[in-house]
C-alpha positions in Angstrom: -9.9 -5.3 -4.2 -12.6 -7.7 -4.8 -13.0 -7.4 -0.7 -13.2 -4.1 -1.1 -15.9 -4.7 -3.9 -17.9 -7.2 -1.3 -16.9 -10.0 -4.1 -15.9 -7.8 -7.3 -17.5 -5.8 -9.9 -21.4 -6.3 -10.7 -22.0 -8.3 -13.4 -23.3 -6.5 -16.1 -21.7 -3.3 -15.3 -20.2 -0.4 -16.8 -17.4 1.0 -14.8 -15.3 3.9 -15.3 -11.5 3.4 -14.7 -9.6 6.7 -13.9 -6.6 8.1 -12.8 -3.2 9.7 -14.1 -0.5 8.6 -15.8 1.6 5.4 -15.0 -1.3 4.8 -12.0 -2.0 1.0 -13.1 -5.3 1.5 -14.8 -3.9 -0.9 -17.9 -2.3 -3.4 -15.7 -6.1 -3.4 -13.6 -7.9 -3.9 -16.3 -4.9 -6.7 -17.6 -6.2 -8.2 -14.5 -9.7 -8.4 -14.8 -9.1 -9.7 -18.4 -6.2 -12.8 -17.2 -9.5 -13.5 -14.5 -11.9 -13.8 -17.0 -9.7 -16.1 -19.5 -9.4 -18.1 -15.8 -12.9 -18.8 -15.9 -13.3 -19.6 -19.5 -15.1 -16.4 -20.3 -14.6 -14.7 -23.7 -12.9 -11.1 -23.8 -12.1 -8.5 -25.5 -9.4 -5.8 -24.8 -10.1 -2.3 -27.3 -6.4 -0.5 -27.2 -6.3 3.0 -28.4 -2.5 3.0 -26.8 -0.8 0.5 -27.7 -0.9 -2.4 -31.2 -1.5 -5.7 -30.3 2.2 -6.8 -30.6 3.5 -3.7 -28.0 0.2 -5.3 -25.4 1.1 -9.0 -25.5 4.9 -7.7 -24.9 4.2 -5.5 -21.8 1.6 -7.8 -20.3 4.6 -10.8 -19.8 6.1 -8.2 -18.1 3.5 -8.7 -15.1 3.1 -12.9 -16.0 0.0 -12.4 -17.5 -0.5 -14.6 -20.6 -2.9 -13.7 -23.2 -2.3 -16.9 -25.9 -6.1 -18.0 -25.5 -8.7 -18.5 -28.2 -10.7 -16.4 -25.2 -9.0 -13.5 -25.8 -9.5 -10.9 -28.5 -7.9 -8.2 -29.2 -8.7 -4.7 -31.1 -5.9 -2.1 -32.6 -8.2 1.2 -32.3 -4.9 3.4 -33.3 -5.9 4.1 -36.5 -9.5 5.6 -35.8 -7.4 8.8 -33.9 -6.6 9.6 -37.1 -9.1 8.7 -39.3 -12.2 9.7 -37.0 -14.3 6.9 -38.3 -17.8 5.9 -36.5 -17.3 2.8 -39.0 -14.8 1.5 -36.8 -15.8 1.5 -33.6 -19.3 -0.1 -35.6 -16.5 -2.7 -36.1 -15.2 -3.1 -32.7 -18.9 -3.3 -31.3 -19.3 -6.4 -34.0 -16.1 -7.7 -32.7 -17.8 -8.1 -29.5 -20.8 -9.2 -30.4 -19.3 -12.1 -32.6 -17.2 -13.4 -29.8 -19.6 -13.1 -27.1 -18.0 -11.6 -24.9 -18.6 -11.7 -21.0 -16.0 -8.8 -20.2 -14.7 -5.7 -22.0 -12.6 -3.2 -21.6 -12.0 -0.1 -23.2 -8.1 1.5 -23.1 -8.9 4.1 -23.2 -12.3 5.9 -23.3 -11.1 9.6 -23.2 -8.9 8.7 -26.6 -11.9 7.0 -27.9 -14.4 10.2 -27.6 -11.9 12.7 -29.1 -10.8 10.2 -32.3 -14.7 10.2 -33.1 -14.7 13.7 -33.8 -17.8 15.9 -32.4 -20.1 15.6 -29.3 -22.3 13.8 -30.8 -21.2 10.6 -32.1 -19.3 10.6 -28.5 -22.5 10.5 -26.8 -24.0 8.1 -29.5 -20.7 5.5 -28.9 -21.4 5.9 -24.8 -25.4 5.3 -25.8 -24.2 2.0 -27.5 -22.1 0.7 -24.9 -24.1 1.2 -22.1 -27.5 0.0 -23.4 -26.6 -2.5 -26.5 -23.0 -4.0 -24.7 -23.6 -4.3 -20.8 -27.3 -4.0 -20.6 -28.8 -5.9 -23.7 -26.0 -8.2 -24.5 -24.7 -8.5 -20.2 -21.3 -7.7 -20.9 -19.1 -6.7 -17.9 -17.5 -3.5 -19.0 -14.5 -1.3 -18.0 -13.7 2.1 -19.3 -10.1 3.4 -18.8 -10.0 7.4 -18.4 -7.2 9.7 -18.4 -6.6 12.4 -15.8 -4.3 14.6 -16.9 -1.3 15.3 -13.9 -2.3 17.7 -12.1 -5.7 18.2 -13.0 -8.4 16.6 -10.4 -10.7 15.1 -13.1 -11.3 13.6 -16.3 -10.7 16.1 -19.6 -14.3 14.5 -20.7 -16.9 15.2 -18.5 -18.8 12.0 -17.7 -21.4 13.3 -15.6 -23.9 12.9 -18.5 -23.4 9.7 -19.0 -24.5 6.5 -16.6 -21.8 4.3 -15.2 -22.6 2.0 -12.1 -19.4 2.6 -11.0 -16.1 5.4 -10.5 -12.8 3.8 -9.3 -10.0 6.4 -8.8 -6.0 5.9 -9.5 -3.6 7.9 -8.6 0.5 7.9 -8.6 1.8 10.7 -6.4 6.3 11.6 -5.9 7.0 10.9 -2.4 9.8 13.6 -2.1 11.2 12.5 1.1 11.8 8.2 -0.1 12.2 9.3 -4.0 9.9 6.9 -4.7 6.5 6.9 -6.4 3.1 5.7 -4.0 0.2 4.7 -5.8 -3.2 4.3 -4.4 -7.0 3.4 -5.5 -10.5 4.4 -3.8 -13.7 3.5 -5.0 -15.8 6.4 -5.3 -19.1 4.9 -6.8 -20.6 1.0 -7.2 -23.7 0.9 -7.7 -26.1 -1.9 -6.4 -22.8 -2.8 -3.9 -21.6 -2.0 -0.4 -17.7 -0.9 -0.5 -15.1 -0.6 2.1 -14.2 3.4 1.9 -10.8 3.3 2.8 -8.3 3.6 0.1 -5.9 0.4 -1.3 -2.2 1.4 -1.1 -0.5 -0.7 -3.7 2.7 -1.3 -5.8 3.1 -2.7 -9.4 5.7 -5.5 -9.3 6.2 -8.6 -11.6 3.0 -10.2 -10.7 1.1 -7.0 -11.7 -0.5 -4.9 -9.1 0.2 -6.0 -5.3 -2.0 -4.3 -2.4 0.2 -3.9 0.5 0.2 -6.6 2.7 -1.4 -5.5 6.1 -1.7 -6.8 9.6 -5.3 -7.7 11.0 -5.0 -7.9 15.0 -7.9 -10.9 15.8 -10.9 -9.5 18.2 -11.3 -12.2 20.1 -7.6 -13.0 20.7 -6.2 -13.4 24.8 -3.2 -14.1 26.2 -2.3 -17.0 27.9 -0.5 -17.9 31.0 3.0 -18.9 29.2 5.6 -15.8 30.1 8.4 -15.5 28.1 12.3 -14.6 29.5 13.7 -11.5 28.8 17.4 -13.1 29.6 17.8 -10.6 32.5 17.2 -12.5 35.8 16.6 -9.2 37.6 13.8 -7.9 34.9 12.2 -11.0 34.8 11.8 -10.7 38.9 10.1 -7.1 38.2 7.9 -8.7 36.0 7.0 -11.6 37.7 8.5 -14.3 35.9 8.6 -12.2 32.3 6.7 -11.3 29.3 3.6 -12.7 28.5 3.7 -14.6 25.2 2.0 -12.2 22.4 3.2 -9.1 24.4 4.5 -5.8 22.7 6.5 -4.0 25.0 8.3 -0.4 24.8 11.7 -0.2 26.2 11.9 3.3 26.2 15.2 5.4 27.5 17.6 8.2 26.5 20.7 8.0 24.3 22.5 5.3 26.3 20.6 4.1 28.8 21.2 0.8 27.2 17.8 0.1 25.0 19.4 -2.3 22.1 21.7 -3.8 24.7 17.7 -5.1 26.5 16.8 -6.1 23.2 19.8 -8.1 22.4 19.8 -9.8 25.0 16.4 -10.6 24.9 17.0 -12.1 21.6 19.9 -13.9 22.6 17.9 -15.9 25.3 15.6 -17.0 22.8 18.3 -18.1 20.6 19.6 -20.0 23.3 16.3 -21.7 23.9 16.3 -22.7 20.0 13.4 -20.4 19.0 13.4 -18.5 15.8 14.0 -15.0 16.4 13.8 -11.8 13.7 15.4 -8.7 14.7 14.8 -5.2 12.7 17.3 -2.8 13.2 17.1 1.3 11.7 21.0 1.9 12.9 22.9 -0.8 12.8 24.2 -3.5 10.3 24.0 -7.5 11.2 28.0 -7.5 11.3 28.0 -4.3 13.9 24.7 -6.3 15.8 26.7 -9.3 16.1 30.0 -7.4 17.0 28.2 -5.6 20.0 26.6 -8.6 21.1 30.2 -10.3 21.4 31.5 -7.5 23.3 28.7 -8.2 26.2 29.1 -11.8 26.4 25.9 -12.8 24.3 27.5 -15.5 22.2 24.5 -17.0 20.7 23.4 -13.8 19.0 27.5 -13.1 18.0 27.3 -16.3 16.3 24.2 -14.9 14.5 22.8 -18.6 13.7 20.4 -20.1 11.4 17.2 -19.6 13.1 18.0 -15.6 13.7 17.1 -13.4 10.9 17.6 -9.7 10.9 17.1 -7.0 8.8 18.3 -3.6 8.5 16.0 -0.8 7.1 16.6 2.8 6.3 14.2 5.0 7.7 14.7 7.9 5.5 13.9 5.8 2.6 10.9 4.0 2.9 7.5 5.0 4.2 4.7 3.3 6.6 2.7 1.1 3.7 6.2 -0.4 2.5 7.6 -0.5 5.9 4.6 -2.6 7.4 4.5 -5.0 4.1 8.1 -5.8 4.7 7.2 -6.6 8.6 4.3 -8.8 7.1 6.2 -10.4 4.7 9.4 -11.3 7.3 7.3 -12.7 9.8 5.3 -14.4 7.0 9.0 -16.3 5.9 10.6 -16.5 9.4 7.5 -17.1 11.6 9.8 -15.8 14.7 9.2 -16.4 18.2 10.8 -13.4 19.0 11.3 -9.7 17.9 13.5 -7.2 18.5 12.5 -3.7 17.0 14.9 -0.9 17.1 14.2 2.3 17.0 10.6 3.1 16.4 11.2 6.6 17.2 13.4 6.9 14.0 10.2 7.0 12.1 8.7 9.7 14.3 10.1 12.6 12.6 8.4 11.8 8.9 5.5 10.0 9.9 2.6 11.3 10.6 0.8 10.3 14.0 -1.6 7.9 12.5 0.9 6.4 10.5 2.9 5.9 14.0 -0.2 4.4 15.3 -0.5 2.0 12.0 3.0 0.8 12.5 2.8 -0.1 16.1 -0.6 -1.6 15.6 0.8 -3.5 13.1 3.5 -5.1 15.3 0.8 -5.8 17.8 -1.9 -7.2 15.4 1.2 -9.6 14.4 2.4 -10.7 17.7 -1.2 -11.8 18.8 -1.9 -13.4 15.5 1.6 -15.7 15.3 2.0 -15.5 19.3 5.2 -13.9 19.1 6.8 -11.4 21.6 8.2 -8.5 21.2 10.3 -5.9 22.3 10.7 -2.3 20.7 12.7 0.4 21.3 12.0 4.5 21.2 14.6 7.3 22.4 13.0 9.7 24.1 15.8 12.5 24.0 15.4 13.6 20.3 12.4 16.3 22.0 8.6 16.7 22.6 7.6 14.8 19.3 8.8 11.9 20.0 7.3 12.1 24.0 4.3 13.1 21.9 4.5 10.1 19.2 4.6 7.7 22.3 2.1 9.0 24.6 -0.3 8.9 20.8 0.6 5.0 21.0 1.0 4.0 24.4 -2.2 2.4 24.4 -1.3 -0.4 22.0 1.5 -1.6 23.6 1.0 -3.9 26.4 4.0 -2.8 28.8 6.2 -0.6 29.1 10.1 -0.4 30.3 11.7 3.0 31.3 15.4 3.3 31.2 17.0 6.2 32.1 20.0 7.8 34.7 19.3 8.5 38.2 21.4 9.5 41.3 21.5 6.8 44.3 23.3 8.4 47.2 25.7 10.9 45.3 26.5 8.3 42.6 25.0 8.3 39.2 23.4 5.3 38.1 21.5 3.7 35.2 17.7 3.1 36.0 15.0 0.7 35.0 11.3 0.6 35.9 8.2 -0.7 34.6 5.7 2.0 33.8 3.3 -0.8 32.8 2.3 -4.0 32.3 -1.1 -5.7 31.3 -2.1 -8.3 33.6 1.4 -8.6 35.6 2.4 -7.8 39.1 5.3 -5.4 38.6 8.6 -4.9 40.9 9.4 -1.3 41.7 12.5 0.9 40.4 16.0 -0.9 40.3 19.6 0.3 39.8 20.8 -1.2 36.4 24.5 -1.9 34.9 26.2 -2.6 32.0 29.1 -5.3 32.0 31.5 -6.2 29.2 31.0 -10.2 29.1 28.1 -10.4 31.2 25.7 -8.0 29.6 23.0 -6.3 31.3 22.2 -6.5 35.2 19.6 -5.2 37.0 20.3 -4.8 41.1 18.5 -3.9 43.8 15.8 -1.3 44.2 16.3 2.1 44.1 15.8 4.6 46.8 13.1 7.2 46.8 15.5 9.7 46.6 16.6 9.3 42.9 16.7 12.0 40.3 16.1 11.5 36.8 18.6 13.0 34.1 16.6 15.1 31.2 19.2 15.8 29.1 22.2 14.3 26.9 24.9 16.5 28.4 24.1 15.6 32.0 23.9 11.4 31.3 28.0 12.5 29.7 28.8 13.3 33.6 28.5 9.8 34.7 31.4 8.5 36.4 34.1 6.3 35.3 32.7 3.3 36.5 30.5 3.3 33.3 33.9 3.0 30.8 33.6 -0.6 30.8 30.3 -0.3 29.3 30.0 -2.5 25.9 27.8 -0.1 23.0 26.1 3.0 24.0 22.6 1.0 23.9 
């Protein structure tokens, strides 16, 4: 947030807090005061929610400790029922007695309606503004309640000055169950702000912005290709993939996607590199039972330096989805991942959400020079050919799988639709063994037909039964 703020909040400023219910404006503002007891500054927190006692308790909640002779603290519950301008004269001297540097105000909206009429409201905003943060320089927050539902404040603030307007809000996410919150800075005065939004959770250590992936401008690729595991891939792409590289393996229901991927991870598991693998369908015991079943007995043994995660796609959504990538690759620090399915999240994300995800990956490849490979059906219909063309850009190659017919006899097929800075090999016939994996053969012949539908790839011949997982 303080990036967002191009260093934080003006000194000497009066800001209004607002949002809804349960949106974290309390556990902001618990921040701002811990930061201020940090630097040795006097505070003072004015509750009109909670008594001191109920305060201290819910702020260990979130690890923040408020035992410092810095910190004061004023119970305003009793002036909601008294409506007495004599106490908040008596919070005002509160401040002035400890000289305070920061202030905040929990909350403002409760604070107008317990003094009674308009106009000892627009006397108490008077005071703060020009006695508190101008005369006396006291950073100030005001905490305001929007009602749910309603789009602004109950008490109009538009005749008052504040230098600045951030905005909370806590929204249901139907689809995950799960509540999203969010913050936007609508006004600073004096300051150039970012205008995007901050997604962000509440967890132990208070409020958490969603961890997000940076891809670096100046960033190339060197020379150093990294080996699928499948000798006759890494022919088509003349020698393999480029370290940093994304690449789609893209393909129909069984064309053998997650088989490629496995593979792939199993090589770099056999070289001793650290290798993460995210899967949206299958479970580490079924990953390392279909691995064993082709022959990849380094990823069967699933070993120390492999770490894979399974995540639900109906369940989570793309701010959660890319701090958990973040945060794996943070702990791991693989050389390798394995991504399957990215067209699981097609359905419920949004096209710019798609595009976030992807980028994501990307930006995180090129920044810890890690390579991966990601996997997308493209049977489920024309939103998920629509999802992929939207990202195809930020991917840096791009493997087709799919079944053809070579002389009479159906086949599996592989090609390379593309590939950044790599002489590609053209279409080859590719099988599935139990034991040995997958192999890629010889090239095709011009005369090969693609299969576009599920019921057609069911006609392939026998042959195929000894095929190990459906890919």
């Amino acid at each position: 947030m303080d990036d967002m703020l191009n260093g934080g909040f003006p000194k000497n400023s009066l800001v209004l807090i607002a949002g809804n219910a349960g949106s974290g404006k309390t556990t902001l503002s618990s921040h701002f005061i811990d930061e201020g007891i940090k630097r040795g500054e006097s505070c003072v927190y004015v509750s009109l929610g909670e008594d001191k006692q109920q305060f201290l308790s819910n702020s260990r909640l979130f690890n923040f400790d408020f035992n410092s002779s810095l910190f004061h603290f004023v119970d305003y519950l009793t002036v909601a029922k008294e409506h007495s301008t004599e106490s908040f004269e008596d919070f005002v001297n509160v401040v002035v007695r400890s000289k305070a540097r920061r202030l905040v105000i929990d909350s403002i909206s409760a604070m107008l309606e317990a003094l009674g009429n308009p106009t000892d409201a627009r006397n108490a905003i008077h005071l703060i503004f020009e006695t508190l943060v101008k005369r006396m320089g006291i950073t100030t927050l005001i905490v305001g309640e929007i009602p749910i539902g309603a789009q602004r404040m109950t008490y109009s603030f538009k005749e008052f000055i504040v230098d600045g307007v951030i905005l909370m809000e806590m929204r249901f996410d139907e689809r995950t169950e799960k509540y999203k919150r969010s913050l936007r800075i609508e006004k600073m005065r004096g300051t150039p702000v970012l205008s995007e939004s901050m997604n962000f959770t509440i967890d132990d250590g208070g409020i958490r912005p969603y961890k997000k992936a940076t891809r670096p401008l100046n960033y190339e690729t060197g020379p150093a290709t990294v080996s699928t595991g499948i000798a006759g891939l890494d022919e088509m792409l003349d020698g393999g993939v480029k370290k940093g590289f994304v690449v789609a393996v893209e393909g129909d229901l069984g064309t053998g996607k997650t088989n490629v991927l496995s593979q792939f991870i199993n090589e770099g598991l056999k070289n001793n590199e650290r290798c993460l693998m995210i899967s949206t369908s299958e479970t580490k015991p079924e990953l390392a039972q279909g691995a064993s079943s082709l022959g990849l007995d380094w990823l069967a043994k699933l070993p120390e330096h492999l770490r894979v995660e399974s995540i639900d796609p109906d369940s989570i959504d793309k701010d959660s989805l890319i701090d958990k990538m973040c945060a794996l690759v943070e702990e791991s620090k693989p050389q390798r991942l394995a991504f399957g399915s990215i067209s699981d999240f097609f359905l419920d994300f949004t096209t710019s959400e798609v595009k976030d995800l992807v980028q994501s990956i990307s930006s995180l490849s090129k920044t810890n020079g890690m390579t991966s490979l990601v996997s997308s059906t493209t049977t489920s219909g024309a939103e998920n050919r629509d999802a992929m063309a939207a990202v195809s850009d930020f991917f840096d190659g791009i493997v087709v799988l799919g079944f053809g017919e070579q002389e009479g006899t159906v086949c599996r097929s592989i090609s390379v639709s593309k590939m950044r800075r790599t002489r590609i090999g053209g279409d080859r016939e590719l099988e599935i063994h139990k034991g040995r994996g997958v192999v890629v053969l010889g090239e095709l012949s011009a005369r090969v037909r693609a299969f576009n539908s599920r019921q057609r790839a069911r006609t392939a011949p026998s042959r195929f039964s000894a095929s190990a997982g459906s890919g």
